[in-house]
C-alpha positions in Angstrom: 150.6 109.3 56.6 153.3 110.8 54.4 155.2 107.7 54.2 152.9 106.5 51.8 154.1 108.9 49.3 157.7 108.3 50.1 157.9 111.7 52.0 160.5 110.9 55.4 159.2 112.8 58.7 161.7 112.5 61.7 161.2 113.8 64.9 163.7 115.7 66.8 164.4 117.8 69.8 162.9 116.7 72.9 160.4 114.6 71.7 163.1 112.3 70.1 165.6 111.9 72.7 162.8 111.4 75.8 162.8 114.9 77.0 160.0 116.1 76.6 157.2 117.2 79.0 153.7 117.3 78.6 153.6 120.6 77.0 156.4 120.4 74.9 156.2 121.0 71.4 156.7 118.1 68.5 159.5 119.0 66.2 159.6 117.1 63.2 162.1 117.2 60.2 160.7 116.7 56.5 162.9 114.7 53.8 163.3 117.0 50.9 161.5 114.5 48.2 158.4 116.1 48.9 159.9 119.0 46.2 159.4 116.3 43.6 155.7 116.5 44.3 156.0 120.3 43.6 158.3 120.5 40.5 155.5 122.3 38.4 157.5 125.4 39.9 161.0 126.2 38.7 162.4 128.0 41.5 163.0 125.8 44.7 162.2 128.2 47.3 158.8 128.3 45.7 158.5 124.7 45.5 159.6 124.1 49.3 157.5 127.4 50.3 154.2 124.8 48.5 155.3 122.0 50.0 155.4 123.0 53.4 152.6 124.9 53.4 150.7 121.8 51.6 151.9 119.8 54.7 151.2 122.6 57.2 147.2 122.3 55.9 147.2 118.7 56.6 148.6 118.8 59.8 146.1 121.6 61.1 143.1 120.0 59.6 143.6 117.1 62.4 141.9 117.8 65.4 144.8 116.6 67.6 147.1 119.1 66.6 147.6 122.5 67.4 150.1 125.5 66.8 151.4 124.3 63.7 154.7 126.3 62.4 156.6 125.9 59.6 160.3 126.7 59.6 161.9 126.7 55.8 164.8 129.0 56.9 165.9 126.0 59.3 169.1 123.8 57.6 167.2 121.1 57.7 162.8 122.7 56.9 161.2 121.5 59.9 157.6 121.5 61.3 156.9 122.3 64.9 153.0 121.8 66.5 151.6 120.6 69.4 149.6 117.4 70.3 146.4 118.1 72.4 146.4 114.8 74.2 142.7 115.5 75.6 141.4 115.1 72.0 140.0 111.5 71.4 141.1 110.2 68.1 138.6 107.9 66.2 139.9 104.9 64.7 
């Protein structure tokens, strides 16, 4: 979905190295060129801060995912949720 504007997501933690069980949460890392889509701000914590919430929106308005969390103070700004597998996606 975000590829299409050049924006990287990668996921990590147990999702990414096959550890995870059925309630585990996705973590996902976000490439920082989604700041360029926010540089009508000047300072960057206010850009990311936009960015991620921006993201954060999109991911809670699909019905498959839940608990959506952003974490900016991470080293690398990631996004944790959950995926309700009991919610049929329509294609």
């Amino acid at each position: 979905m975000f590829r299409l504007y050049g924006i990287e997501c990668k996921l990590f933690g147990s999702c990414a190295n096959g550890i995870a069980i059925k309630n585990s949460d996705v973590d996902i890392a976000i490439n920082q060129k989604i700041l360029s889509y926010f540089n009508m701000y000047e300072d960057r914590q206010i850009q990311m801060s936009s960015a991620f919430e921006f993201m954060g929106e999109i991911f809670e308005s699909l019905p498959w995912i839940s608990n959506v969390k952003i974490i900016k103070t991470a080293s690398t700004p990631i996004i944790k949720l959950t995926v309700n597998t009991e919610v049929k996606v329509e294609e």
